[in-house]
N, C-alpha and C positions, 0 to 999 in steps of 0.2 A: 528224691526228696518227696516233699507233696505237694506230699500227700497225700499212709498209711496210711496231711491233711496232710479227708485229709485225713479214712484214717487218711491213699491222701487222706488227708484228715477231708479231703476233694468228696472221696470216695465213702460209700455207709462203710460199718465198722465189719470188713471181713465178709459175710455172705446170708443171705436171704434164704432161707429155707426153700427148697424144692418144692416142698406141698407144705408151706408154712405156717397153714392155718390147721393141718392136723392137728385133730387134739390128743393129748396124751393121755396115752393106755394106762391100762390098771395099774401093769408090772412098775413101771419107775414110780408112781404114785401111793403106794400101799406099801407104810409104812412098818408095816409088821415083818417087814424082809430090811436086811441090812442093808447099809448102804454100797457097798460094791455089787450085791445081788439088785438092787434098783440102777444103776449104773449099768451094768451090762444091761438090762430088762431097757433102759433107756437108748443103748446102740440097737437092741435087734429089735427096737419099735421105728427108730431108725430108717433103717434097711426095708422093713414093710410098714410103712404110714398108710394109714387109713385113710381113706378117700376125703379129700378136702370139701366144705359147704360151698357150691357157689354160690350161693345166697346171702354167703354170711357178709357182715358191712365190713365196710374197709374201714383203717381208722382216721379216725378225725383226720383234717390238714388246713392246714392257712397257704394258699397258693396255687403254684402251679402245679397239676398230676407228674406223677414221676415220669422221665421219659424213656424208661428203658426197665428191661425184668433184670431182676436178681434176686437169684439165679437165672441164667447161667453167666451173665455181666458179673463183674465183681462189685458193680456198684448202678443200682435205681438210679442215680441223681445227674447232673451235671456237677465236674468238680467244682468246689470252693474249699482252699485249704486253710490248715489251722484250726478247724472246729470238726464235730462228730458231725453235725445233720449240719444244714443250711437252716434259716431262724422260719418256722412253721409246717415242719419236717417230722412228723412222730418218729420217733423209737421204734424200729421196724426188724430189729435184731430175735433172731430165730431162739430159742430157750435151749440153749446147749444142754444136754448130761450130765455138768458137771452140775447146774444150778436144781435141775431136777432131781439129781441123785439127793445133792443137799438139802430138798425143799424138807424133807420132815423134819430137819433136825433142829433144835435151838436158834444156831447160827443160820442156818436157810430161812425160818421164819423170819427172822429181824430182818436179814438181807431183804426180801420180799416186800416186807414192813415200808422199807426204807428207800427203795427202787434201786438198789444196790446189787449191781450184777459183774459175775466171776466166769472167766472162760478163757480159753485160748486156742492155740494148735501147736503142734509139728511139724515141721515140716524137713526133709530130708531128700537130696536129689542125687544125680549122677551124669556126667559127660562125659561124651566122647570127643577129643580136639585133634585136630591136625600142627597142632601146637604142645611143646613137650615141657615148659621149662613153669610159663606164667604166659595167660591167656588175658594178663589186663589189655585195655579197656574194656572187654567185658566181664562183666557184673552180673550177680556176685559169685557166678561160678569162675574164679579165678586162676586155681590149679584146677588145670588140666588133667585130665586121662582117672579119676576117681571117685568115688561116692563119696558126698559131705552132708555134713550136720548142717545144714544153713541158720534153722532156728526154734528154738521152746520158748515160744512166749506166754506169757500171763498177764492179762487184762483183768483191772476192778474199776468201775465204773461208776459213775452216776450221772445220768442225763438228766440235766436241765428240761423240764418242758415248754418246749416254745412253742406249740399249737395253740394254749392259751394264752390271753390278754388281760385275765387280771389280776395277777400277784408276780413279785418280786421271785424268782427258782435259782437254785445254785446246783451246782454238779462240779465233780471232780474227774481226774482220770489216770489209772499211772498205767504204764507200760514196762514188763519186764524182758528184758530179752538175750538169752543166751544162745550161741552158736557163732557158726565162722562169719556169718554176714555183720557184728561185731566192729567188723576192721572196718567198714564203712560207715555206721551207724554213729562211733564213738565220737562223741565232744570234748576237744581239750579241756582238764581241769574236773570232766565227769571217771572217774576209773581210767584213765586216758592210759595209765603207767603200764598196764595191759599191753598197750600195744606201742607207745612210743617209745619205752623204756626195752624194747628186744627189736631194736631194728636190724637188718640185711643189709650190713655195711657194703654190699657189691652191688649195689643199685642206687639211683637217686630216687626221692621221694618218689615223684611222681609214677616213674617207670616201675617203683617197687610196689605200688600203692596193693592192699588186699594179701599181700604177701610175707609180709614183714609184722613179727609183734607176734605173741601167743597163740598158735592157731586155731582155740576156742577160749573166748571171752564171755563176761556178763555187761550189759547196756542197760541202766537204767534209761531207759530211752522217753519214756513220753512220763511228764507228772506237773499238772497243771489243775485249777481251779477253774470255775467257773460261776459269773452269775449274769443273769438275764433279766432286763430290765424290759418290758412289756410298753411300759408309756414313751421308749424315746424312737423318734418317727415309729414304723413298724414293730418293733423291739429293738434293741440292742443289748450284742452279748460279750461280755468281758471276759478275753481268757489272762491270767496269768501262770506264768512258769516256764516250762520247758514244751515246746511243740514244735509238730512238723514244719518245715518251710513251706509255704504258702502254693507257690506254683508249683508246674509239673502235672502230665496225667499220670504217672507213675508215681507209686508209693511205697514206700520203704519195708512194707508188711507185704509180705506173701500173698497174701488172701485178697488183696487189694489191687493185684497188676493183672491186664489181661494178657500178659505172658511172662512166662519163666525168669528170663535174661534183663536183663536194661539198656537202656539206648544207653549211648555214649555219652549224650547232652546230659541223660540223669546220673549217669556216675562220676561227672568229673563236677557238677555245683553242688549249693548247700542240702543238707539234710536236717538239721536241724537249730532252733532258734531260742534262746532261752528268752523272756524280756514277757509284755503286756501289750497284747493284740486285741483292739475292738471290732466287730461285725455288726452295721450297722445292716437292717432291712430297709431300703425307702417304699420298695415296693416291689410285687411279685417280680418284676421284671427286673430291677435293680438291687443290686448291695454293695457296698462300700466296707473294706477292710482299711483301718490306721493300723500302726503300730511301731512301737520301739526295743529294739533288744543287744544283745550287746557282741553280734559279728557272728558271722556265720559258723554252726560247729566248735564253738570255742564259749566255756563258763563266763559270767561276768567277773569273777574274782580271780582269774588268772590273767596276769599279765596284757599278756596277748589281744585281752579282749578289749573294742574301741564303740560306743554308741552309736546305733545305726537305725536309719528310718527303714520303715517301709508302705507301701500301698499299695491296695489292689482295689480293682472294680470289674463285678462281676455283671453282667447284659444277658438276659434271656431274652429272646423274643414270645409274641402272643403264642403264637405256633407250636412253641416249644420246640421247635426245628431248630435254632440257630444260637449259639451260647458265643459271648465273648467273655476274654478274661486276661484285662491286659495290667500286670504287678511290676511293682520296683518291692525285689523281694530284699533289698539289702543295699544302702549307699548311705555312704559318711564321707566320701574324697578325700581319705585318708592314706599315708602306704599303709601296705596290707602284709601279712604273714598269707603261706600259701592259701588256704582255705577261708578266709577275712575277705569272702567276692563285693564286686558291684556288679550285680545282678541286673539285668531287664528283661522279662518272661512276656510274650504275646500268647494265647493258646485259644483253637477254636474251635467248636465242635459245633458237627454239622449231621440232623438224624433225617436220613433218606426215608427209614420207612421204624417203625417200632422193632423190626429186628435187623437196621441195617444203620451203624450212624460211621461216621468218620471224627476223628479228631488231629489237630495238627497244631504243632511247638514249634516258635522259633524264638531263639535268645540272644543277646550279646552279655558276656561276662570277662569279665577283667579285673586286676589286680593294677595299683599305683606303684612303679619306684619297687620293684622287687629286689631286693641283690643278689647280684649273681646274672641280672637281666639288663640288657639294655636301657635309659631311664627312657619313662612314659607307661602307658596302658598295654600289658601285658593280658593278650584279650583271646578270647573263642567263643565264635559263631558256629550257631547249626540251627538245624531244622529236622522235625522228624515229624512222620503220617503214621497216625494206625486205622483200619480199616476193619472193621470187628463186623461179625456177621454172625446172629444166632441161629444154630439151627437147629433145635429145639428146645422146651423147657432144660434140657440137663448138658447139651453140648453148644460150644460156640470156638469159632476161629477169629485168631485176628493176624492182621499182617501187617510186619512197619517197617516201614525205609526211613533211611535216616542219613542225612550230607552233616560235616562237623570240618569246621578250620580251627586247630590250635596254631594259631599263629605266633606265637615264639616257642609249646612245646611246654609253656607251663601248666599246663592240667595234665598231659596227660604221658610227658618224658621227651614228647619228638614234635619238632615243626611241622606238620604236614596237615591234609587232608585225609578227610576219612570216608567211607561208604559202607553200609550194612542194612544188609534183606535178611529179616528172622518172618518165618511161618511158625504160628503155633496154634495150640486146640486146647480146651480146656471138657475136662469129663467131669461130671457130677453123677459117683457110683452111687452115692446119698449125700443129706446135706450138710453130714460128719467128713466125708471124705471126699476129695476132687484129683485127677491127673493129671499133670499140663505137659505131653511129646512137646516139643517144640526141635526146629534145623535152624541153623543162622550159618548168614557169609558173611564176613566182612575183606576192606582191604582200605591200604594206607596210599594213597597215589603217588606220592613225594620221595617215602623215605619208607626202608623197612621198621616197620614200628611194632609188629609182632615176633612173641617167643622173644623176650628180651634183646630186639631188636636185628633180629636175622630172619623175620619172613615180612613181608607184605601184604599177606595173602593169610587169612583164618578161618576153617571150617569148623561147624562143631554143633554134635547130637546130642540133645537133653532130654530128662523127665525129672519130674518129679512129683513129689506126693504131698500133700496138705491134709494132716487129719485133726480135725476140731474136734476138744472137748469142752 
């Protein structure tokens, strides 16, 4: 969840230029060359950027300095999900290719005009498991043992500017998103027929999850509104529509996690929230999220779907060393359909030095009166660390452990306890393309819960590749 918010929406949108203040060469900018001939001239300036100004000024900001690079982090900021920046946060997104290649033309001018930007990536990986059948709960490499599409997304944007204080900005946002990760991403009642309408009658839900349904889908996944209002306390910013769920250091975009895989805790809550979420600013150190929407992962006009609150608050300190961020990302104490949670998200992050911080998740999430379940809270606790370390401008490791009880078995097919250690590394070849190796173990202590439920025990080698255009 988020947190792509965030993209997390937590997280900036995707990645920060390597040498981001390069300026750009003649080739993508001389317009007397076509635009795929600017386009390429736009990657192999790319690959050799030009020495950056240190001199040059940074931009505007209302607040506190960012506390972390990115690159090679996926994200400058401390999470806050639901929104692109936190409110006094510039627009810090690196000038893709695709927007450069476009700049001469009719439609790039207006875009330009308009603060209206178009970008996306690829991204495509490969594993190796010790598991043969279905390697759920982890996410989103699910089948085992092959190279997958995980996703082509396409971002149009408009950020609101919140650095200033006096005028009324609006901004939009959609996200498009096609590939296998899809089966996670989808909201009942959004193209849901994809994937709920071709299910794997030899599994129950939850044990089937990832594996069942179309093995490549379309997600209109994120399309919301925004406007920002300057004079309430610090600003406050309105989003309406479809966005990320609010917690989580992990987020649903690629470009936004500091490793390949997902915890356990992120694959089995919400992903996304349709409804009308405020962010208010009190002050650098404080914000305050409200909001209502209508049930986790599920439209408001389908059925299924029941009105549901939510809150967060977000605590920096002076330091910039210590961040809390404790959300009720979803409750109505209503029965619920499988994916309809009540949420409660703690999360903390803690920066030992500018290339060294820690952050750490713990939740409780449950379902009322499920059938097919014992009556009462149908619940799962965990906890997970990651431990990020950059070492240098272009590479960074992190490492996360992670405890999980599905205590009756409803998120994730089996009663048991869970454990898993992932190492991974992240490459920045340029600020177009990045690799993430990552190793993961996991195991189930209770009951065999892997390989549709005959191992205990799951190994498994990854990579993958991110190329932004």
């Amino acid at each position: 969840m988020a947190q792509p918010g965030a993209v997390d929406e937590s997280a900036d949108n995707g990645v920060n230029s390597v040498a981001a203040s390069a300026p750009i060469a003649s080739g993508s900018s001389d317009c007397s060359h076509g635009f795929f001939s600017r386009l390429a001239s736009a990657y192999r300036e790319d690959a050799n950027p030009a020495p950056s100004d240190p001199n040059a000024p940074a931009p505007a900001r209302r607040g506190l300095d960012s506390p972390f690079s990115s690159a090679p982090f996926p994200s400058a900021e401390w999470q806050l999900g639901g929104v692109d920046y936190a409110i006094g946060v510039p627009n810090e997104n690196s000038q893709y290719p695709l927007e450069r290649a476009l700049a001469c033309t009719p439609l790039g001018h207006w875009m330009q005009d308009n603060r209206i930007e178009v970008y996306g990536w690829v991204n495509p990986s490969a594993n190796l498991s010790s598991s043969n059948f279905n390697a759920y709960p982890l996410s989103y490499a699910t089948r085992p043992n092959r190279v997958e599409f995980d996703q082509f997304l396409v971002r149009v944007e408009r950020l609101p500017d919140t650095v200033q204080t006096d005028h009324i900005d609006w901004g939009f946002h959609f996200d498009n998103l096609y590939g296998y990760d899809y089966h996670y991403t989808t909201s009942k009642g959004v193209f849901s027929n994809q994937l709920l309408n071709n299910p794997n009658p030899n599994q129950p839900i939850a044990a089937n999850a990832g594996v069942s349904g179309k093995v490549y889908g379309d997600d209109p996944m994120i399309w919301y509104v925004d406007m920002y209002i300057p004079s309430i306390a610090q600003g406050m910013q309105i989003t309406a529509g479809r966005f990320l769920s609010l917690p989580d250091i992990e987020a649903q975009f690629a470009p936004q996690n500091y490793l390949l895989t997902h915890s356990i805790l992120y694959t089995t809550d919400a992903y996304t929230n349709i409804g009308v979420l405020t962010t208010t600013k009190l002050s650098d150190n404080w914000t305050v999220q409200l909001g209502v929407h209508s049930g986790d992962d599920v439209a408001p006009w389908n059925k299924a779907s029941t009105a549901s609150l939510q809150a967060c608050v977000r605590w920096v300190s002076d330091s910039n060393n210590d961040m809390l961020y404790p959300c009720v990302e979803s409750y109505n104490g209503r029965k619920q359909t499988y994916n309809n949670l009540q949420e409660f998200v703690l999360t903390w992050g803690h920066r030992f030095t500018p290339n060294v911080h820690m952050l750490t998740e713990g939740y409780r999430i449950y379902v009322n009166d499920q059938p097919g379940l014992p009556p009462g809270q149908a619940a799962q606790i965990g906890v997970v660390n990651y431990f990020n370390v950059e070492l240098d401008p272009a590479n960074m490791i992190s490492f996360r452990n992670e405890w999980v009880k599905d205590e009756q078995g409803q998120r994730t097919g089996y009663a048991t306890r869970y454990v898993s250690t992932t190492l991974g590394m992240t490459h920045w070849v340029n600020q177009n393309l990045e690799i993430r190796p990552e190793i993961r173990y996991e195991h189930s202590l209770d009951v065999p819960a892997y390989d549709n439920g005959t191992k205990s025990t799951q190994k498994t080698l990854l990579v993958d590749a991110i190329f932004h255009f």
